[in-house]
SEVO-288857 format. One record per residue: x, z, y of N, C-alpha, C in turn. Coordinates in Angstrom, 1 decimal, padded with zeros to 4 digits, m for minus. Layout:
// residues N
<r <X, Z, Y>, <X, Z, Y>, <X, Z, Y>>;
...
This chain:
// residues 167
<r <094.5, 082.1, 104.5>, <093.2, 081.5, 104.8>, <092.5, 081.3, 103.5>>;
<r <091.8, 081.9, 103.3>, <090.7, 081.4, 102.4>, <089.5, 080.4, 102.6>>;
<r <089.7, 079.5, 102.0>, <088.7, 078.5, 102.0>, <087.2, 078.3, 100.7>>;
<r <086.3, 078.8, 101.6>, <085.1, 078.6, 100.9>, <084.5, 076.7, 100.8>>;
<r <084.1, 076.5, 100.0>, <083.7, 074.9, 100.6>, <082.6, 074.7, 099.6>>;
<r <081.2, 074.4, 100.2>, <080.1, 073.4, 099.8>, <080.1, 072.2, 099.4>>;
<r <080.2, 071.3, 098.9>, <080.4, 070.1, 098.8>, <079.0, 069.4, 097.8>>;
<r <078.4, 068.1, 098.5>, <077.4, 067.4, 098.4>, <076.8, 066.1, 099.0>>;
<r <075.8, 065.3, 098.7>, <075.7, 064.5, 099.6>, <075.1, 064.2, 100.6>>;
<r <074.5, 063.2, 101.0>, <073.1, 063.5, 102.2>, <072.0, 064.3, 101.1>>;
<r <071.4, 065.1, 102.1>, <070.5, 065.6, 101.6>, <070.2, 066.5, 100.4>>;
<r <071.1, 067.3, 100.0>, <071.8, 068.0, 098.9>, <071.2, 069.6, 099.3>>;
<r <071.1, 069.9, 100.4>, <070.9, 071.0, 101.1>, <072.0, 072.0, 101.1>>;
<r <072.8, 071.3, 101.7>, <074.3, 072.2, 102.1>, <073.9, 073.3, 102.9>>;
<r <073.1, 073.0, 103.9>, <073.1, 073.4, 105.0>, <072.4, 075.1, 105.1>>;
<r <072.0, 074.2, 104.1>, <070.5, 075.5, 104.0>, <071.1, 076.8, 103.4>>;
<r <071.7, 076.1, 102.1>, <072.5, 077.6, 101.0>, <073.3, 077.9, 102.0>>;
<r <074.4, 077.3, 103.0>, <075.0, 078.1, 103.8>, <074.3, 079.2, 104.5>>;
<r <073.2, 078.8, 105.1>, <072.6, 079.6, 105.9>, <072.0, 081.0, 104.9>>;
<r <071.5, 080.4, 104.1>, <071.1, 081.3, 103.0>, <072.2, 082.1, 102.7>>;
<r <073.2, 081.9, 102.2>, <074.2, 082.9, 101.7>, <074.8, 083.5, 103.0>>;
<r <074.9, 083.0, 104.4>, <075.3, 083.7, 105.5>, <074.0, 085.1, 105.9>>;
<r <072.8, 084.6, 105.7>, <071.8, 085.6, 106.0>, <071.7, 085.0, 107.5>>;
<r <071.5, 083.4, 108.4>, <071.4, 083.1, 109.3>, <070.7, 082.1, 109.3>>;
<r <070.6, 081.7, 110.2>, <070.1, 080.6, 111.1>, <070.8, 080.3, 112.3>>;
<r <071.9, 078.8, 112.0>, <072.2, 079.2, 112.8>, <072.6, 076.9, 113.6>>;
<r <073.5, 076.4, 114.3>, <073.5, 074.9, 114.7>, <075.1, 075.0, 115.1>>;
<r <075.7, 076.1, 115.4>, <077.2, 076.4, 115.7>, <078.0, 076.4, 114.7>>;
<r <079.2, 077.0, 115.1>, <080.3, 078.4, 114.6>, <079.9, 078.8, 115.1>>;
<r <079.6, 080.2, 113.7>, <079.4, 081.3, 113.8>, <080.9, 082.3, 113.4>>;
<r <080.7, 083.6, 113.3>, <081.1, 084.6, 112.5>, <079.9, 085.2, 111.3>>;
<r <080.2, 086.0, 110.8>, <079.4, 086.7, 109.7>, <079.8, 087.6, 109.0>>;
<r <079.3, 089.3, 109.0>, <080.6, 090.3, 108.1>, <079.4, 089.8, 106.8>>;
<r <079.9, 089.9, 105.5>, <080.3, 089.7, 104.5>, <080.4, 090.7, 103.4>>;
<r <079.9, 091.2, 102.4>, <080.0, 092.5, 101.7>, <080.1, 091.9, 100.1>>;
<r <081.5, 092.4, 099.5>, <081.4, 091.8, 098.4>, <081.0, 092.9, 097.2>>;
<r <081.1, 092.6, 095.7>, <080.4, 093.7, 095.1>, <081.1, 094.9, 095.0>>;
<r <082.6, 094.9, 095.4>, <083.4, 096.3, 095.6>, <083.0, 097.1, 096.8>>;
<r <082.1, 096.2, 097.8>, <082.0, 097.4, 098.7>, <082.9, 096.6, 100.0>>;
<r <083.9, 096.0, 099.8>, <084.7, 095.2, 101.0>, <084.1, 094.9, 101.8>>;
<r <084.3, 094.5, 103.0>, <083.2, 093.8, 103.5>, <084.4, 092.7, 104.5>>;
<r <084.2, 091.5, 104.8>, <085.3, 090.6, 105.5>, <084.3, 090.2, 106.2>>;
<r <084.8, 089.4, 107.2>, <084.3, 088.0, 108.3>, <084.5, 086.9, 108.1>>;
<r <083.3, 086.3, 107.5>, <083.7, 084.7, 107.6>, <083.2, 083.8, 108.5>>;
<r <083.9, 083.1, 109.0>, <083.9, 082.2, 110.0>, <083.2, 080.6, 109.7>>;
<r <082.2, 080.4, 109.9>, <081.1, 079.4, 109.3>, <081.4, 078.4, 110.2>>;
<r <081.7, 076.9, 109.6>, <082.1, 076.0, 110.9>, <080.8, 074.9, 110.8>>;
<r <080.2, 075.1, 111.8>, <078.7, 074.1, 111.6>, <077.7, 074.3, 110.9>>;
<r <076.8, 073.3, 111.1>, <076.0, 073.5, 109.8>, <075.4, 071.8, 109.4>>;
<r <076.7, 071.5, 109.6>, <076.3, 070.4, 109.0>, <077.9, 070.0, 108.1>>;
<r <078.2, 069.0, 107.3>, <079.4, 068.7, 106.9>, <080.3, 068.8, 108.2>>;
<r <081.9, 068.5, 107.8>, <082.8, 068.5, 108.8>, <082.6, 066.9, 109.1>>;
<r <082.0, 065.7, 108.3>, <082.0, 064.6, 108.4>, <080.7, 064.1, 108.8>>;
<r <080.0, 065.0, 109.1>, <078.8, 064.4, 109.9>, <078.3, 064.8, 111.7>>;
<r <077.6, 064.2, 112.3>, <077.5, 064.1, 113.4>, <078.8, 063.9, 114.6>>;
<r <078.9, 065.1, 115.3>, <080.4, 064.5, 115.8>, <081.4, 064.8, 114.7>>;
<r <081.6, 065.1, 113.5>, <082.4, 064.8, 113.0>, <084.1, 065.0, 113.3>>;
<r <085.0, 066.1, 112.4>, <085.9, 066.3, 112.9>, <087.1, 065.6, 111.4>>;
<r <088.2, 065.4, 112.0>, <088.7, 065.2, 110.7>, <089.4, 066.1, 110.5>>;
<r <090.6, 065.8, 108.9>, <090.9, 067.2, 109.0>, <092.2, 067.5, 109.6>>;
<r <093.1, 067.0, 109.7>, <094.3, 067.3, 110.6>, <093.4, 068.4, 111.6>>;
<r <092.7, 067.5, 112.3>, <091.9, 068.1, 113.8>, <091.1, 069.7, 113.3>>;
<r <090.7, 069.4, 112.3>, <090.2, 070.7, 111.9>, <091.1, 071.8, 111.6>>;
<r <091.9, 071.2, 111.0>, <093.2, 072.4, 110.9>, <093.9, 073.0, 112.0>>;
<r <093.9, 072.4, 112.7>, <094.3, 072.3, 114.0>, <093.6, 073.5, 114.9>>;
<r <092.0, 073.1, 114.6>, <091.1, 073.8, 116.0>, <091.6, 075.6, 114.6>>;
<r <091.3, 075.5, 113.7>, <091.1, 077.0, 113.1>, <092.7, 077.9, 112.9>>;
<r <093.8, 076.6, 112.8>, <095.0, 077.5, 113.4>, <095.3, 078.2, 114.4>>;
<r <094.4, 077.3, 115.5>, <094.6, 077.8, 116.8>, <093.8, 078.6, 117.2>>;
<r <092.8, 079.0, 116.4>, <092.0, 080.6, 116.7>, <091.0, 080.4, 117.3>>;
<r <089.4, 081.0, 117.3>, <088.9, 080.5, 117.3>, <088.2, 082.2, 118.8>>;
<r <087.2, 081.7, 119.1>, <087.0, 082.6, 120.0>, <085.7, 084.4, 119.5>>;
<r <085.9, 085.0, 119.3>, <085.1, 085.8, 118.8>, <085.6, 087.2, 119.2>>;
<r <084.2, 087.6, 119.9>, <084.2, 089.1, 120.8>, <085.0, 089.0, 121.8>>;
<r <085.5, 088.3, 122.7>, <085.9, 088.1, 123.7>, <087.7, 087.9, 123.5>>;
<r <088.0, 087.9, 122.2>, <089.2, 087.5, 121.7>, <089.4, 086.3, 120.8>>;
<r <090.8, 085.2, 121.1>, <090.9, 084.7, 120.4>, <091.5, 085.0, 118.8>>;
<r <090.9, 084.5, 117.5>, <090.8, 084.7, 116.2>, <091.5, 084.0, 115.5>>;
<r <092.1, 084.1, 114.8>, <092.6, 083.1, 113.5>, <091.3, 083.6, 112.6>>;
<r <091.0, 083.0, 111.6>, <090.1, 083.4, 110.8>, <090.6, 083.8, 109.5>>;
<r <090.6, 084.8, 108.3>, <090.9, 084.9, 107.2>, <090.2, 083.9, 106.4>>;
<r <089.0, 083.8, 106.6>, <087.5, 083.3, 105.6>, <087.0, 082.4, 106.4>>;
<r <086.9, 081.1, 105.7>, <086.1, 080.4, 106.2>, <085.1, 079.7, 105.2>>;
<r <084.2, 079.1, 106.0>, <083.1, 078.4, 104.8>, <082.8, 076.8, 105.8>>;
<r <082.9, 076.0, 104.8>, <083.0, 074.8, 105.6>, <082.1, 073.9, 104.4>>;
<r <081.5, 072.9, 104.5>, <080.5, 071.8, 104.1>, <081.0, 070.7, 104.2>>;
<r <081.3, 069.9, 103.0>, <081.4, 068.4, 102.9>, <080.9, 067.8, 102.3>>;
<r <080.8, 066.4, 102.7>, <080.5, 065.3, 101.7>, <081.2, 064.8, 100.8>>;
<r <080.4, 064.5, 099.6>, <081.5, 064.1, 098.8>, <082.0, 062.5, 098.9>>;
<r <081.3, 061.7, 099.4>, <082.0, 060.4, 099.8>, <082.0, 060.5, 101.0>>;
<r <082.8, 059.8, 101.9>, <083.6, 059.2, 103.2>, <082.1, 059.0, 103.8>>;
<r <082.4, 059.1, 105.0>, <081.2, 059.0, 105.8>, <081.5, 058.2, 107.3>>;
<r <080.7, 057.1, 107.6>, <080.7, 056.1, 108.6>, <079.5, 056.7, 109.7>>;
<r <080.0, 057.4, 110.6>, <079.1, 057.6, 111.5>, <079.4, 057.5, 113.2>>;
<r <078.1, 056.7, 113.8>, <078.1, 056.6, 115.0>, <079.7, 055.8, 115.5>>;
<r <080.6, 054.8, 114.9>, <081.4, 053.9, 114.7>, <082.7, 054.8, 114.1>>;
<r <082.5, 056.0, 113.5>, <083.7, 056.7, 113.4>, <083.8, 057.0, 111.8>>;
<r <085.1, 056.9, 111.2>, <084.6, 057.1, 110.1>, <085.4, 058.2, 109.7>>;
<r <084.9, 058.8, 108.8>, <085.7, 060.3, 108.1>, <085.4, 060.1, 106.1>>;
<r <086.9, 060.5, 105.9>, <087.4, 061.0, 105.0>, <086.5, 061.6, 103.8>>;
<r <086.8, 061.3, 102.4>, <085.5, 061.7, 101.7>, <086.0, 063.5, 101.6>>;
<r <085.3, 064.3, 100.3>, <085.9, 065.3, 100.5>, <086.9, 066.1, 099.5>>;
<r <087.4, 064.8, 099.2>, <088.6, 065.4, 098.5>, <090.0, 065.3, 099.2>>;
<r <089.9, 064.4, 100.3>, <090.5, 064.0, 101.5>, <090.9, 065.3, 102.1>>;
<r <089.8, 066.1, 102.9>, <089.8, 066.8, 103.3>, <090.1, 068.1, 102.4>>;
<r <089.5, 068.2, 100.8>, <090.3, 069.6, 100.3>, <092.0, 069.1, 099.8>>;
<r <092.4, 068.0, 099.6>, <093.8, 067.9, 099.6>, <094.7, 068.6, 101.3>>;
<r <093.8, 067.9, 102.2>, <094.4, 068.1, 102.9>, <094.8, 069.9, 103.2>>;
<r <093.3, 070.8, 103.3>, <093.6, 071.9, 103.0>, <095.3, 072.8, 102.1>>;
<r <094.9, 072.4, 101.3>, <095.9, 073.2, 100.2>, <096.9, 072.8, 100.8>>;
<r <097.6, 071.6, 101.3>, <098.6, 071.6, 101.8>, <099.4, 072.0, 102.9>>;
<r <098.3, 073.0, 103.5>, <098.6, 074.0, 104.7>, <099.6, 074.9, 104.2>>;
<r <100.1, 075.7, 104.5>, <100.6, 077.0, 104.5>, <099.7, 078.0, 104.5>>;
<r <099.8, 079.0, 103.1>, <098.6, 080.3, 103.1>, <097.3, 079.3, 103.4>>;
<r <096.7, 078.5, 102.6>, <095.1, 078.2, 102.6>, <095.3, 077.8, 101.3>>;
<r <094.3, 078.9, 101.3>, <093.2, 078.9, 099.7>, <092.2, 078.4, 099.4>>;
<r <091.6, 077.6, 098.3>, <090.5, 077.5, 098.1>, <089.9, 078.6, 097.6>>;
<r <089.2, 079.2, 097.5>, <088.6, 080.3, 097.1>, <087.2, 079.9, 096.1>>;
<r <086.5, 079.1, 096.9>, <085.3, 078.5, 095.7>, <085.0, 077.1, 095.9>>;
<r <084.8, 076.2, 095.2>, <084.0, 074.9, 095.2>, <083.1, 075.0, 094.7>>;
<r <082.0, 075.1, 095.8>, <080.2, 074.8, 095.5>, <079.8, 073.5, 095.4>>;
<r <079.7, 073.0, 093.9>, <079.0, 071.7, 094.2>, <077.6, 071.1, 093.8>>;
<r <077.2, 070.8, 094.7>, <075.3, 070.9, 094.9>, <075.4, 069.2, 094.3>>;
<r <074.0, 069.2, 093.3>, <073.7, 068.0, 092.7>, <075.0, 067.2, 092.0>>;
<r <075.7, 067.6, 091.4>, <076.5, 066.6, 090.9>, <076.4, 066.7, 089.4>>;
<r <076.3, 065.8, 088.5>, <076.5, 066.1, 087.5>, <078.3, 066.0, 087.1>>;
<r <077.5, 067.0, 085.8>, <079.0, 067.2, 085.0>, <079.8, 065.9, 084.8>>;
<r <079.1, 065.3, 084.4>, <080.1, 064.1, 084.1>, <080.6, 062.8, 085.3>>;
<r <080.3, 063.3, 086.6>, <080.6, 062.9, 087.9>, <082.3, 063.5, 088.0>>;
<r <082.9, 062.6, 088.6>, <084.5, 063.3, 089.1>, <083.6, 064.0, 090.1>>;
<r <084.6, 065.2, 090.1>, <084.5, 066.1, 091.4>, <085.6, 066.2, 092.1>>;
<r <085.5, 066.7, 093.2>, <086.4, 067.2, 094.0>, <087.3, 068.1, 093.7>>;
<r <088.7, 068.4, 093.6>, <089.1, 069.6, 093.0>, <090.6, 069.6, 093.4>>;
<r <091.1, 070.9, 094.4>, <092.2, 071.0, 094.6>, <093.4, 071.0, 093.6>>;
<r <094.1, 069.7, 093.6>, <095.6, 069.2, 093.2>, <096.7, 070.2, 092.9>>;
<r <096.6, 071.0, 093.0>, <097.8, 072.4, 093.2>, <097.8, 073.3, 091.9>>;
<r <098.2, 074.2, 091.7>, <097.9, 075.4, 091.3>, <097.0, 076.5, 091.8>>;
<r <096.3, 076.0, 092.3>, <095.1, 076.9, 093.3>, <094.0, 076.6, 091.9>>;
<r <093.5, 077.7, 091.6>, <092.2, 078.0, 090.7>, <091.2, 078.5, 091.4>>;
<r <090.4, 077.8, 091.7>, <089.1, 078.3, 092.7>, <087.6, 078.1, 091.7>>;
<r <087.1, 079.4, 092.2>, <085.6, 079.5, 091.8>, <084.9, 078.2, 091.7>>;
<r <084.8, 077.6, 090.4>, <084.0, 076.4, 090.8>, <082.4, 077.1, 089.8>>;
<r <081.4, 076.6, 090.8>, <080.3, 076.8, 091.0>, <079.6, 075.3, 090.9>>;
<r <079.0, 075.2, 089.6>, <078.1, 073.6, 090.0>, <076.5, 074.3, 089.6>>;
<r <076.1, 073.5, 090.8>, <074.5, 073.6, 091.1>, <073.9, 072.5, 090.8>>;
<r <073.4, 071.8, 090.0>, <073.1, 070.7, 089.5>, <071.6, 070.6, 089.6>>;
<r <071.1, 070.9, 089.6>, <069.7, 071.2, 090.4>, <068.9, 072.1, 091.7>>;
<r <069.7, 071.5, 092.7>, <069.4, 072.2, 093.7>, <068.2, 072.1, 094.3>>;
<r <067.9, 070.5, 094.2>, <066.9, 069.8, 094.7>, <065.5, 070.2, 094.1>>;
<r <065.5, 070.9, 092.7>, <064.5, 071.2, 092.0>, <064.1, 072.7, 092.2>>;
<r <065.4, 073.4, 091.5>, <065.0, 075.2, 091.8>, <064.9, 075.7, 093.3>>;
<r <064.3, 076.7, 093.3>, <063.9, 077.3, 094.3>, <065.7, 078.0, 095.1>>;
<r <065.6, 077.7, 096.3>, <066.6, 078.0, 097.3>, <067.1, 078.9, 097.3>>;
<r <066.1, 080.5, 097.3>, <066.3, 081.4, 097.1>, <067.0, 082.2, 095.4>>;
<r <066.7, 081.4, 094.9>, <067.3, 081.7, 093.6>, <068.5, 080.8, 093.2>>;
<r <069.1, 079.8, 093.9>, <070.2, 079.1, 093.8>, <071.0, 079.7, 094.5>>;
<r <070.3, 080.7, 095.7>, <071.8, 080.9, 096.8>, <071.8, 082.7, 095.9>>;
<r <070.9, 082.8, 095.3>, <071.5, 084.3, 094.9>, <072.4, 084.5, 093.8>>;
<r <072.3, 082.8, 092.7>, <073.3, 082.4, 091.8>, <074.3, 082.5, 092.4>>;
<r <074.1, 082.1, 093.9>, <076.2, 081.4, 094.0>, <076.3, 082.8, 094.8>>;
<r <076.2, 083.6, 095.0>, <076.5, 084.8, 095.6>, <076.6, 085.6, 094.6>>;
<r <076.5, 085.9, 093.2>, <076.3, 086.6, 092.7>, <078.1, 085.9, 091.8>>;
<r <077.8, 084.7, 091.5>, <079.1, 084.2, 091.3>, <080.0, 084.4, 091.9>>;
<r <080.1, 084.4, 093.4>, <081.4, 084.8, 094.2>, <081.4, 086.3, 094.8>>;
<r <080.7, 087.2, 093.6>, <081.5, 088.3, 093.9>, <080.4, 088.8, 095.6>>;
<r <079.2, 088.3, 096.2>, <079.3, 088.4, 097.5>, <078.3, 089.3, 097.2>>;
<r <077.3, 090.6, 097.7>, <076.3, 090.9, 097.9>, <075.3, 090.3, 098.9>>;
């Protein structure tokens, strides 16, 4: 499993570069084929569009959980290779529930069986901010966007696409 992951805070515009780098619009899981600069092309599997820690909110046991157990796509159920998933970077109290910040959740990752980090996108943080960063021997694309909020959308999501190799 490769794990793509956004990571930000309220208002960081997670949501948007996702959408942007997926080429959608979209309030679900989705699917998405994917063309990297070799010519490959994969399916990544987009969970929301909002963090995993906001609105109803999943944690991550439960999350590992729903994407082990395969997800539904073309009339078949899926495991997914690729995913891209959105977090916050601190812990989040919502509607009386609380979730995990998101280092919580990429610890928890890596400690699966076969899941990868593949990139850490991190919107608005400065350099001298701790980040989030998988504990292992996993070396993932890290990507910092430190001005997200200022440059234009369109030229932020073509940086981080062009970084990960995506067309």
């Amino acid at each position: 499993m490769n794990v793509y992951i956004i990571v930000g805070e309220k208002n960081t515009r997670k949501s948007t570069i996702a959408r942007c780098l997926c080429g959608c619009s979209y309030s679900h899981d989705l699917w998405r084929d994917i063309e990297d600069s070799n010519g490959n092309q994969f399916e990544l599997f987009v969970e929301r569009n909002s963090s995993l820690q906001e609105g109803t909110g999943i944690l991550p046991q439960d999350f590992v959980n729903k994407i082990n157990k395969g997800i539904p796509h073309n009339g078949n159920t899926v495991v997914p290779t690729d995913i891209l998933v959105l977090l916050r970077v601190q812990k989040v109290s919502d509607g009386g529930s609380n979730f995990p910040d998101a280092q919580t959740y990429i610890n928890h990752f890596e400690s699966q069986p076969n899941w990868t980090t593949k990139a850490l996108i991190l919107l608005d943080q400065p350099a001298s901010q701790t980040t989030p960063f998988p504990s292992s021997n996993q070396k993932p694309i890290v990507i910092m966007e430190p001005h997200i909020k200022t440059d234009p959308i369109n030229k932020t999501a073509a940086d981080i696409r062009s970084k990960l190799g995506w067309m």
